[in-house]
C-alpha positions as a printed NumPy array, in Angstrom:
array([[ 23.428,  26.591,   2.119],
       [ 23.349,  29.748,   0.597],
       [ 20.717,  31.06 ,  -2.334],
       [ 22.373,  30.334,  -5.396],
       [ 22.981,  26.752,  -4.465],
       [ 19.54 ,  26.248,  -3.85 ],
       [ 18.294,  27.627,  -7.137],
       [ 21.013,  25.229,  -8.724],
       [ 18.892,  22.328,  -7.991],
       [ 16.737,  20.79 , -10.819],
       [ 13.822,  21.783,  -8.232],
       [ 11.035,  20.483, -11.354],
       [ 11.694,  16.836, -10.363],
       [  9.385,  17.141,  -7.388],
       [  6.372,  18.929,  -9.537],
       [  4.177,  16.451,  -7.861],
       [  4.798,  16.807,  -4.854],
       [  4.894,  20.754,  -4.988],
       [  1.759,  20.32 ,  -6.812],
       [  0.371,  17.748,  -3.489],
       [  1.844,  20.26 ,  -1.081],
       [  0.236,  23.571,  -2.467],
       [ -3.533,  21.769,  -3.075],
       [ -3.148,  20.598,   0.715],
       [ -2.477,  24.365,   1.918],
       [ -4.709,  25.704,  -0.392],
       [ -7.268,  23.11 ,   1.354],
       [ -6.755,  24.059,   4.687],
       [ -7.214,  27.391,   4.154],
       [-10.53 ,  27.351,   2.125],
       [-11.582,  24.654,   4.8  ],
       [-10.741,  27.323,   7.64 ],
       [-12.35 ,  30.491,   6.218],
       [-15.449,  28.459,   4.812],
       [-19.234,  28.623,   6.469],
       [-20.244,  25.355,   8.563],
       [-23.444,  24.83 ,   6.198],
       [-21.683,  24.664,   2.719],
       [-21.211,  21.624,   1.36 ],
       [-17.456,  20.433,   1.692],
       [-17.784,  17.675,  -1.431],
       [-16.863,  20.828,  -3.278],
       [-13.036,  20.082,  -1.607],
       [-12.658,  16.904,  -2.555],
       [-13.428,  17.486,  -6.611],
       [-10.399,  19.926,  -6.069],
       [ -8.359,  17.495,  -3.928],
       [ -9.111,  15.215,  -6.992],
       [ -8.467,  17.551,  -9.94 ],
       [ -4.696,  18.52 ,  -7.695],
       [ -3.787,  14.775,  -7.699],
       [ -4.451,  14.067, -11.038],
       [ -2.412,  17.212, -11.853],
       [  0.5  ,  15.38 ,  -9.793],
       [ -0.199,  12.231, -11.726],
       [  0.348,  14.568, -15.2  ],
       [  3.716,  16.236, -14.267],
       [  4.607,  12.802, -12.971],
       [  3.965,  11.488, -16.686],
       [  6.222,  14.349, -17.783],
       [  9.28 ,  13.562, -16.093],
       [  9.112,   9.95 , -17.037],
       [ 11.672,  10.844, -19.64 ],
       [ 13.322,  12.526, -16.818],
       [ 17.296,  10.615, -16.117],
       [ 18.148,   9.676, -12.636],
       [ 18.465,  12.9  , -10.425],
       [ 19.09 ,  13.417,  -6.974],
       [ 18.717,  16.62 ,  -5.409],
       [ 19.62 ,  18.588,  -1.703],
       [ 22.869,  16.199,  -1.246],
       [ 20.993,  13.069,  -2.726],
       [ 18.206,  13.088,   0.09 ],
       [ 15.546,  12.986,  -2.482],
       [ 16.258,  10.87 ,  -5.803],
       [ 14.024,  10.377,  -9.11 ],
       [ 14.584,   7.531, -10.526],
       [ 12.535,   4.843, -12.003],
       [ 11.555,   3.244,  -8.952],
       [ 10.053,   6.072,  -7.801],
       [  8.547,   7.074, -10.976],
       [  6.908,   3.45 , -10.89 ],
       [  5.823,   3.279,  -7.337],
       [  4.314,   6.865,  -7.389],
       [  2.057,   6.032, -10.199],
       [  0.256,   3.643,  -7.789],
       [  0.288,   6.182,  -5.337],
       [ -1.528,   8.542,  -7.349],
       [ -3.811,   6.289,  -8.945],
       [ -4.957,   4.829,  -5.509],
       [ -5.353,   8.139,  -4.099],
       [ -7.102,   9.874,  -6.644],
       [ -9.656,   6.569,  -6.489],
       [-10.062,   6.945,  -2.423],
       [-10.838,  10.77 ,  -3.033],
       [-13.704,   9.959,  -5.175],
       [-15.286,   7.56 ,  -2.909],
       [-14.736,   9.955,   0.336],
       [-17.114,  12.376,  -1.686],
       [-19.58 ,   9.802,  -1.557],
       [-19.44 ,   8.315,   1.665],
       [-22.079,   8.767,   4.372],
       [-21.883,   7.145,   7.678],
       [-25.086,   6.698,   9.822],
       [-24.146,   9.739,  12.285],
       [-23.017,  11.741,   8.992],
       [-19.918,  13.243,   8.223],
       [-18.894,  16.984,   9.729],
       [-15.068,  16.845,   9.328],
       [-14.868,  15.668,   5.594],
       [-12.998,  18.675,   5.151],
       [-10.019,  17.345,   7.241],
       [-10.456,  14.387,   5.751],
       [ -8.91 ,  15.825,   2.57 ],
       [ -6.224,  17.693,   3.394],
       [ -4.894,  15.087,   6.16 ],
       [ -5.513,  12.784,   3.153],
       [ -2.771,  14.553,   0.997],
       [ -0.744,  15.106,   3.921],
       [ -0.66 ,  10.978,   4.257],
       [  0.032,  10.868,   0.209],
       [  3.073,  13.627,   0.421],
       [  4.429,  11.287,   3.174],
       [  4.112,   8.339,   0.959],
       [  5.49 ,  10.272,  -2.328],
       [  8.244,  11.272,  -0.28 ],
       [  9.425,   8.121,   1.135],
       [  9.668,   6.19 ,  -2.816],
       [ 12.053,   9.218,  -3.625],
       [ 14.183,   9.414,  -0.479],
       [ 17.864,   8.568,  -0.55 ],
       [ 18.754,   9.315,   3.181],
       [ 17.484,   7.744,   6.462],
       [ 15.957,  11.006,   8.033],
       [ 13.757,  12.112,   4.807],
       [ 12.839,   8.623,   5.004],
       [ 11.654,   8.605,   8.257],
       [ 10.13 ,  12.124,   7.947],
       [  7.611,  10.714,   4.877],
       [  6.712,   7.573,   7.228],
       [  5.837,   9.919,  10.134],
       [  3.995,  11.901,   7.94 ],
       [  1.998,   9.216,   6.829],
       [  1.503,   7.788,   9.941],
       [  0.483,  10.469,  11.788],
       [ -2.196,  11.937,   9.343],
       [ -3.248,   7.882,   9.001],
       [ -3.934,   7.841,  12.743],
       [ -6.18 ,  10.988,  12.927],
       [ -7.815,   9.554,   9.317],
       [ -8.538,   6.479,  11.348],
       [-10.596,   8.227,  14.24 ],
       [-12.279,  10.93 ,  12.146],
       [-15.594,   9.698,  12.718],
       [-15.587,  10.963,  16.774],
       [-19.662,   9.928,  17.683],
       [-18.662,   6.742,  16.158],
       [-17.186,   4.256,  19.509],
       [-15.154,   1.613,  17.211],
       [-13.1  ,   4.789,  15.028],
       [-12.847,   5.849,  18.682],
       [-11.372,   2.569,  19.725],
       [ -9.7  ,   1.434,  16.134],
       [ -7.844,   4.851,  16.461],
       [ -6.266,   4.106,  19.601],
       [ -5.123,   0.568,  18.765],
       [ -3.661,   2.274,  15.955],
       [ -1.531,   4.845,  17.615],
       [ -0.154,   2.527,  20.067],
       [  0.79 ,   0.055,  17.544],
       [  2.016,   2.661,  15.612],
       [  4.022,   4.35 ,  17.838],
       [  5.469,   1.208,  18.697],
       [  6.589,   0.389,  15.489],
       [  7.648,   3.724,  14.702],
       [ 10.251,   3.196,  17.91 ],
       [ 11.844,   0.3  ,  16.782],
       [ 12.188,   1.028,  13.312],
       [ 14.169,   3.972,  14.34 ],
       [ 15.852,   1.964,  16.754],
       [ 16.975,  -0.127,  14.288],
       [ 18.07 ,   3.154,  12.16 ],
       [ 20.244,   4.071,  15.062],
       [ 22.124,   1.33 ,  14.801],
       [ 23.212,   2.164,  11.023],
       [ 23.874,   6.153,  11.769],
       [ 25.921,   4.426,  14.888],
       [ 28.085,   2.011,  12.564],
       [ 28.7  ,   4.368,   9.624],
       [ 28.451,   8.051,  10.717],
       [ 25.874,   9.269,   7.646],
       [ 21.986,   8.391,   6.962],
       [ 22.822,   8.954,   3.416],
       [ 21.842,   5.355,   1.746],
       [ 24.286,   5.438,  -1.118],
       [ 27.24 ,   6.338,   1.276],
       [ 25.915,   3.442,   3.878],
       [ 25.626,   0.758,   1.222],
       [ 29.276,   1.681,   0.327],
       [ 30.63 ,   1.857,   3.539],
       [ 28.732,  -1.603,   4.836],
       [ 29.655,  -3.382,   1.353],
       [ 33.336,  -3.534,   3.194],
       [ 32.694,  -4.395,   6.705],
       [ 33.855,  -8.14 ,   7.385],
       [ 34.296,  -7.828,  11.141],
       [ 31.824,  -9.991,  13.084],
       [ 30.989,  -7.947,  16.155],
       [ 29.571,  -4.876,  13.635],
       [ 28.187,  -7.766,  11.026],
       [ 25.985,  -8.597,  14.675],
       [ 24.928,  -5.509,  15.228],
       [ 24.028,  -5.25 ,  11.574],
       [ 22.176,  -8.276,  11.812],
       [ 20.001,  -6.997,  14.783],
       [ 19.282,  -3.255,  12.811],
       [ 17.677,  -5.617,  10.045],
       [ 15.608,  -7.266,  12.19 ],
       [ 14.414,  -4.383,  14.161],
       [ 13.714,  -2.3  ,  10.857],
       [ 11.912,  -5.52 ,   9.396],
       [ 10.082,  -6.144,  12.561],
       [  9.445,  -2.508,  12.902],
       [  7.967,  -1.785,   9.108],
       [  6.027,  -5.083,   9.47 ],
       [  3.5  ,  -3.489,  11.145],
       [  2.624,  -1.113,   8.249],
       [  2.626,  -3.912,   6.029],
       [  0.401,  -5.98 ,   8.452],
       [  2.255,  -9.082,   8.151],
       [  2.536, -11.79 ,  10.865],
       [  2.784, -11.936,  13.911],
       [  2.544,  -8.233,  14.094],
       [ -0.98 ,  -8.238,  12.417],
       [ -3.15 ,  -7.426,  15.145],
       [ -4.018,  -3.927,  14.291],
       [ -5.646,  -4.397,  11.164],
       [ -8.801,  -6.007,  11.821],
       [-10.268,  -3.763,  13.88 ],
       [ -8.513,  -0.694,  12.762],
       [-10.292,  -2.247,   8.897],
       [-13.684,  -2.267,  10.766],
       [-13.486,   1.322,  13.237],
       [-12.424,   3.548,  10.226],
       [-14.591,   4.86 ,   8.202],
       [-14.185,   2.776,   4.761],
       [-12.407,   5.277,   2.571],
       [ -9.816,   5.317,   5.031],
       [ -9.877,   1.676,   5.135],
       [ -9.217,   1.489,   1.285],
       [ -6.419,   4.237,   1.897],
       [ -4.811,   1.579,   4.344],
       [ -5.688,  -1.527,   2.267],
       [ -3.745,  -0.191,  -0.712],
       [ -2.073,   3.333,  -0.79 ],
       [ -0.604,   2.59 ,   3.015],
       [  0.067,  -0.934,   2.412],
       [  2.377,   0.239,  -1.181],
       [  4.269,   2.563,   1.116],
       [  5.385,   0.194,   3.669],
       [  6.252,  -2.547,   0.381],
       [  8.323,   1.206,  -0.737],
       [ 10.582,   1.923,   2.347],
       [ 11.19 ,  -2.148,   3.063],
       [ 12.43 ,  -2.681,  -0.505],
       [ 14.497,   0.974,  -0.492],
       [ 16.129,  -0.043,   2.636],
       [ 15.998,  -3.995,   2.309],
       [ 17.807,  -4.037,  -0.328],
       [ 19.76 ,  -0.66 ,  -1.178],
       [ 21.822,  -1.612,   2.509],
       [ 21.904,  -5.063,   3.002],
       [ 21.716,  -6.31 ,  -0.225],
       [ 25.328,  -6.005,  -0.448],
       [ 26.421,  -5.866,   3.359],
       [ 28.363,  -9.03 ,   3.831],
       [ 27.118, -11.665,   6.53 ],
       [ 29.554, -14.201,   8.554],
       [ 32.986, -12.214,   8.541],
       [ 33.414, -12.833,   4.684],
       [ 32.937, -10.297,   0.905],
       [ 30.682, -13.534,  -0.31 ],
       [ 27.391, -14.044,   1.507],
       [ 24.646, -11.101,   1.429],
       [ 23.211, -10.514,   4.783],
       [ 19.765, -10.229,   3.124],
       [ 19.999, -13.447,   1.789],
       [ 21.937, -14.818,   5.145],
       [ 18.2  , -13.862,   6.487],
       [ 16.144, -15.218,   4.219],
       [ 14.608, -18.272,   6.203],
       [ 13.465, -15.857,   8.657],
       [ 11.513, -13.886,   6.702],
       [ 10.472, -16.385,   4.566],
       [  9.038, -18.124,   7.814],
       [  7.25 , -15.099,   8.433],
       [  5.271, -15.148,   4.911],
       [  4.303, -18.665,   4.964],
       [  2.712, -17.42 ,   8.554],
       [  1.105, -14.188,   7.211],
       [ -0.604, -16.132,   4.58 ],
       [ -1.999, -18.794,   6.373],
       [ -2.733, -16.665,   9.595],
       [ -5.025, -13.884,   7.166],
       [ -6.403, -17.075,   5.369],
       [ -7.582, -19.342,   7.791],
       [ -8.771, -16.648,  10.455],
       [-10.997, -14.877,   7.275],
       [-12.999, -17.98 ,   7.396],
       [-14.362, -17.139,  10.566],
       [-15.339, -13.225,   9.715],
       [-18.974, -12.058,   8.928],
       [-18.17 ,  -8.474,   8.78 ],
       [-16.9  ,  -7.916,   5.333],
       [-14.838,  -5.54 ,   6.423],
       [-12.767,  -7.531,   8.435],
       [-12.476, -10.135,   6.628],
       [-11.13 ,  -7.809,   4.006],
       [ -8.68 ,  -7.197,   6.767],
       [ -7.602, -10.751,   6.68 ],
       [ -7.419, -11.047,   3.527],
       [ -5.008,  -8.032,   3.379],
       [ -3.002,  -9.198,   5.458],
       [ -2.591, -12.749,   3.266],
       [ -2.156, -10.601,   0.488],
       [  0.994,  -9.2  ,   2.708],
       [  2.189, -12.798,   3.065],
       [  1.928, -13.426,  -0.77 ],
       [  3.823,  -9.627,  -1.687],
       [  6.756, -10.754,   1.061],
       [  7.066, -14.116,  -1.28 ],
       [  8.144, -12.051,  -4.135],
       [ 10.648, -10.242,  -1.482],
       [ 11.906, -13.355,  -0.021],
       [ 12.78 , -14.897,  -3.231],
       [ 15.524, -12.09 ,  -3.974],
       [ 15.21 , -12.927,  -7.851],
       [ 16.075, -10.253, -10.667],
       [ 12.38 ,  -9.537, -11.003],
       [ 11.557,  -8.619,  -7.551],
       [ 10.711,  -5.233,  -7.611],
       [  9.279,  -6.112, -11.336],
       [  6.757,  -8.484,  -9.419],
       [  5.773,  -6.846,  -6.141],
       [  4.857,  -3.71 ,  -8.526],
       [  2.366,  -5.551, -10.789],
       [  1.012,  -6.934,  -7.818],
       [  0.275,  -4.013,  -6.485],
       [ -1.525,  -2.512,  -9.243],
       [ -3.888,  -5.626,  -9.441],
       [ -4.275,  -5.129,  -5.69 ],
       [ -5.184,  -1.684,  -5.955],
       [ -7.785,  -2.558,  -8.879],
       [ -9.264,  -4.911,  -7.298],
       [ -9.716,  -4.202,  -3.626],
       [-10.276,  -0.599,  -4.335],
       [-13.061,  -1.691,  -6.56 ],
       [-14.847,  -4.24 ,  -3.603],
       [-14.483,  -1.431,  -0.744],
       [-16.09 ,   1.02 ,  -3.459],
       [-19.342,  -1.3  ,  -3.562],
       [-18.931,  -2.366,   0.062],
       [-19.172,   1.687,   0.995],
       [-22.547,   1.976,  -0.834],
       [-24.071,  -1.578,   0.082],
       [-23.022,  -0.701,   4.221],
       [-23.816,   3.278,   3.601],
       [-27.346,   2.202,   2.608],
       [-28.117,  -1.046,   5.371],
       [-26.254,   0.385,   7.675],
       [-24.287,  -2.87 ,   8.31 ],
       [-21.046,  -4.717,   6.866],
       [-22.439,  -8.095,   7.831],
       [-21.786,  -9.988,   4.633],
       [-25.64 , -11.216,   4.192],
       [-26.146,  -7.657,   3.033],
       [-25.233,  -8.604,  -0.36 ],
       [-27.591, -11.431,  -0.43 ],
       [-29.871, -11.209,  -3.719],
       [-27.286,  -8.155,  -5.277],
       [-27.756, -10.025,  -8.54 ],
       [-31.245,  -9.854,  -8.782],
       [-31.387,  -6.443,  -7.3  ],
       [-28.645,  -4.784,  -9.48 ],
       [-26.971,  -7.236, -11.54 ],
       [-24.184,  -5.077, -13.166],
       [-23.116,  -4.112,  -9.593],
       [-22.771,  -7.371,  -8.876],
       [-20.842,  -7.986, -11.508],
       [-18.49 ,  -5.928, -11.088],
       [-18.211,  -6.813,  -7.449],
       [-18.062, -10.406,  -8.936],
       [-14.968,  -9.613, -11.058],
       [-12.911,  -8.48 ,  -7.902],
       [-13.357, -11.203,  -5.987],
       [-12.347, -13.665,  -8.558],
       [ -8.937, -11.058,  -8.66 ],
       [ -8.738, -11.274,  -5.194],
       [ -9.036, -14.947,  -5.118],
       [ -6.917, -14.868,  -7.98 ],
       [ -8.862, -17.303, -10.729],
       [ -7.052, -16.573, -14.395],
       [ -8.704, -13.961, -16.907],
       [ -7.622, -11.472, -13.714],
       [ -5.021,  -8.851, -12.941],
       [ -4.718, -10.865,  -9.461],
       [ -4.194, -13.978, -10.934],
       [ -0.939, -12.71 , -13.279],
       [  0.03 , -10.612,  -9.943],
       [  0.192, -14.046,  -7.994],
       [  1.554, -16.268, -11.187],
       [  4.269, -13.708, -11.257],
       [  4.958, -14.069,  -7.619],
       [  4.533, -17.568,  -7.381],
       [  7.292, -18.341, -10.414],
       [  9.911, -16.249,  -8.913],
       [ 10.171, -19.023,  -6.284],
       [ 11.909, -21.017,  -8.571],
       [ 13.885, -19.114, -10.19 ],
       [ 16.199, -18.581,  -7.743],
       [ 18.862, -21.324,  -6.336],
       [ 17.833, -22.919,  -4.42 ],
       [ 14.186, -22.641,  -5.31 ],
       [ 11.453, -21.985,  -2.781],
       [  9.321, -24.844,  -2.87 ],
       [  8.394, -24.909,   0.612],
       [  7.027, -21.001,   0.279],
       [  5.428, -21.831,  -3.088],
       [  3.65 , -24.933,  -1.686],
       [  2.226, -22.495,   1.142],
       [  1.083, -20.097,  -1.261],
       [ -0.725, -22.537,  -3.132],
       [ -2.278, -23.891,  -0.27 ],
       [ -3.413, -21.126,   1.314],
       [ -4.768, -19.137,  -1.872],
       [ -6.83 , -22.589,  -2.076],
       [ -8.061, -21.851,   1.386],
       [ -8.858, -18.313,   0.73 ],
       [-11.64 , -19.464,  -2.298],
       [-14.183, -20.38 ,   0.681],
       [-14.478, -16.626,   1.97 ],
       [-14.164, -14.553,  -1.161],
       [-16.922, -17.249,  -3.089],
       [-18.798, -17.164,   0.161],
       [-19.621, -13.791,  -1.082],
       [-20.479, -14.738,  -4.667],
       [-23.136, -17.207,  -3.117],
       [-24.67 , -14.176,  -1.017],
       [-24.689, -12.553,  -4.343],
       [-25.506, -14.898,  -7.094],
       [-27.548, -17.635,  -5.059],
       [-29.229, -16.318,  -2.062],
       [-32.718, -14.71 ,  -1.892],
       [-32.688, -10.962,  -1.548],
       [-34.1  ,  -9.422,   1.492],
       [-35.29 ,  -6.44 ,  -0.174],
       [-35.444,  -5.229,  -3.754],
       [-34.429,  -1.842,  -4.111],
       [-31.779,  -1.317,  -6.605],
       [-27.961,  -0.668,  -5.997],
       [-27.554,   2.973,  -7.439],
       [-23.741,   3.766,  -7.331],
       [-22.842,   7.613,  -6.931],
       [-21.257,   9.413,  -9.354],
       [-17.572,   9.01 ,  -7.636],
       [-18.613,   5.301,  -6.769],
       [-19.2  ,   4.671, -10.205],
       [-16.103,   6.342, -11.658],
       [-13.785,   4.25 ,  -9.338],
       [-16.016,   0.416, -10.157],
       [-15.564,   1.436, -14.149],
       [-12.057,   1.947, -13.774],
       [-10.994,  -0.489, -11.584],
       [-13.329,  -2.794, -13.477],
       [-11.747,  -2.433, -16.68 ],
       [ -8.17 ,  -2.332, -15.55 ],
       [ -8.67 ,  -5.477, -13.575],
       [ -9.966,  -7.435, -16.796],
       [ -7.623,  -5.611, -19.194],
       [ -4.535,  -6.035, -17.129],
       [ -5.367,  -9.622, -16.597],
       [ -6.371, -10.789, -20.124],
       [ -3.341,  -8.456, -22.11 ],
       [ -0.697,  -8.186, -19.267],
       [  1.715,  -7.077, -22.13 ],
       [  0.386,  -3.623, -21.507],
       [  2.005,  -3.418, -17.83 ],
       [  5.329,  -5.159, -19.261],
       [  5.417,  -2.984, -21.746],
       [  5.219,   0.281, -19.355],
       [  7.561,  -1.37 , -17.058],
       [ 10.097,  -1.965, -20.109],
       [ 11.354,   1.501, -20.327],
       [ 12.395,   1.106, -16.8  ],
       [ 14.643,  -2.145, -17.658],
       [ 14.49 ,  -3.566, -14.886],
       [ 14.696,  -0.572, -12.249],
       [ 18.491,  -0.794, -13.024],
       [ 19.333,   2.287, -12.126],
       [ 17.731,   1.641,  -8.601],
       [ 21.135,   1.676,  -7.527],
       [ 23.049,   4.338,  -9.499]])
């Protein structure tokens, strides 16, 4: 490809990412060149100020038609307009409670931990704009990878240590079978480009390469199911949750978590949404599959559910409940209805809002006991009563009790179980069920809070950063779940994310 082609391209559609790219460099460099003693929260307030210069030109090319760029490897469209917002959002929120975070044995590589940070983010950016199999996969390693050293970055500390290595091997296997299962297309068709798969595989009635279709979707399922930590391949998470140190955790919980729900529902449904199953031009081998997976979200939600019940360490039992929350996002998948990607998005931005907002006061309440046990936030009402508040307001999200963002996230869900034929009553039944279940742990904490005697009664001062991402989250939670018209309305211009296949 020779000069003038390249300076053809609209290059201004990935502004944010150029913009993620440079601050990460620029990072690196001050990070290298800078003495041991200064104080490296001065990184992370430029970190910050660089994403939400990302999140600006991102606002700028909303108006921006569907473009695709370097032979239609990377794409802007609205899905990736939509899913980059949450990107941004939850990043910039994670960066402002990393400034703020101070582990026991303190912190000497918070330096890294920015610039590996937007190294994980220009993974995830990348992967909601690709449009071919190998820019795909280059975003996912790049997120992996940077997650994995994220995980471990607290070296005198044994569980990052040992949460690290869990991760990695997990990792790598999933990383090995999802590419497996990528094989298997590049093998059938000849081209990783997604638009010239999907048109290739809409035609393809003969039954031995409709097999060997069938197996790449369950390898690339099985295979991304570990980044969404969904069932049975869940076993990471706990103690990956409870090793890393919590800003990473958050990064995991949400910002991870929206990547993996990104690269299923690009490759989900841009290739085998309209790859025909059972030698015939009728039957969509996505749906064809759809008991499968659907047996797999009924058992993500009431594996994370019931084994939460058992966890005294908050943070695993946020693990547990992330995973549920995994089970309850793959409902909206399952389903297949016109509002899918309508649905898992709104859910997503309540679940950033709210469990961004309970690691933010989990950081400080752990930071200053030195323990995640959850009788640490015993007596937080009497001790600092807006705190608990505020933590108050994200578990009833999380639990997803009306007046929330969570509770419009999991109405939305839940109703696009029937809306399809036939309806899902089965999967709706389960999500009932278990989001019953899940009101023990979450108002297990409100009684620490509200009704329990406090050991001690020094006030909960939140950090600057802290404080910035509790507001915020705070607000949007309530807003978004008292006047959800605002999201709709946002979501709107997109109509639909029809162009998610042009």
């Amino acid at each position: 490809m020779d000069l003038k082609t390249l300076l053809q391209y609209e290059w201004g559609i990935m502004t944010p990412e150029f913009t993620i790219l440079g601050v990460a460099t620029i990072l690196s460099l001050i990070d290298l060149f800078m003495p041991d003693e200064k104080d490296r929260r001065l990184l992370g307030w430029f970190a910050f100020a660089g994403v939400i210069v990302a999140l600006i030109s991102l606002v700028g090319l909303l108006p921006v038609e569907v473009t695709s760029i370097l032979e239609d490897t990377f794409r802007l469209d609205s899905f990736a307009k939509a899913f980059k917002f949450i990107l941004l959002a939850g990043a910039a929120c994670v960066i402002l409670l990393s400034m703020d975070y101070q582990p026991a044995e303190g912190m000497p590589y918070r330096g890294e931990f920015y610039y590996l940070f937007l190294a994980a983010l220009l993974g995830a950016m990348m992967m909601t704009s690709s449009g071919d199999l190998i820019t795909m996969f280059v975003g996912l390693e790049l997120l992996s990878i940077s997650s994995y050293i994220l995980v471990g970055l607290r070296k005198k500390y044994v569980p990052s240590n040992e949460s690290a290595m869990k991760y990695v091997i997990n990792g790598g296997i999933s990383t090995a079978i999802t590419l497996f299962g990528m094989s298997y297309i590049f093998g059938l068709t000849g081209t990783t480009n997604l638009k010239a798969i999907a048109g290739q595989l809409s035609t393809v009635i003969d039954m031995g390469q409709q097999y060997l279709l069938a197996l790449a979707l369950l390898m690339l399922f099985v295979g991304l199911s570990f980044k969404l930590a969904s069932a049975p391949f869940h076993m990471w998470a706990p103690d990956v949750y409870q090793g890393a140190p919590t800003p990473v955790t958050a990064f995991l919980s949400v910002v991870s978590k929206t990547a993996g729900f990104v690269i299923v529902l690009r490759l989900m449904i841009y290739i085998f949404a309209g790859t025909p199953a059972e030698g015939t031009n009728s039957a969509s081998m996505l749906l064809s599959m759809q008991d499968y997976i659907a047996f797999l979200a009924g058992a993500t939600m009431i594996i994370g559910n019931t084994i939460a019940l058992r966890q005294r360490n908050v943070k695993r039992m946020f693990a547990y409940s992330s995973i549920a929350h995994a089970g309850y996002l793959l409902v909206g998948f399952v389903t297949m209805s016109m509002f899918i990607i309508d649905s898992i998005w709104f859910y997503l931005v309540a679940y950033l809002l709210m469990n961004l907002g309970a690691f933010a006061i989990l950081q400080v309440i752990a930071d200053k006991s030195g323990s995640e046990d959850i009788s640490q936030f015993a007596g937080l009402y009497r001790r600092s009563p807006l705190v608990a508040v505020a933590m108050g307001i994200f578990i009833l999200s999380l639990a997803g009790i009306p007046g929330t963002a969570g509770f419009i996230g999991k109405v939305n869900i839940f109703l696009g179980a029937f809306v399809t034929e036939p309806a899902h009553y089965v999967l709706a039944a389960v999500m009932i069920a278990t989001t019953v279940i899940s009101y023990v742990y979450y108002f297990g904490i409100l009684t620490q809070m509200f009704f329990r005697p406090a050991a001690e009664q020094t006030p909960v001062k939140l950090p600057l950063g802290v404080m910035m991402v509790v507001i915020f989250c705070a607000i949007g939670t309530i807003v978004f779940g008292v006047v959800p018209s605002i999201v709709y309305d946002f979501l709107n211009q997109f109509e639909h994310f029809g162009d998610f296949f042009s």
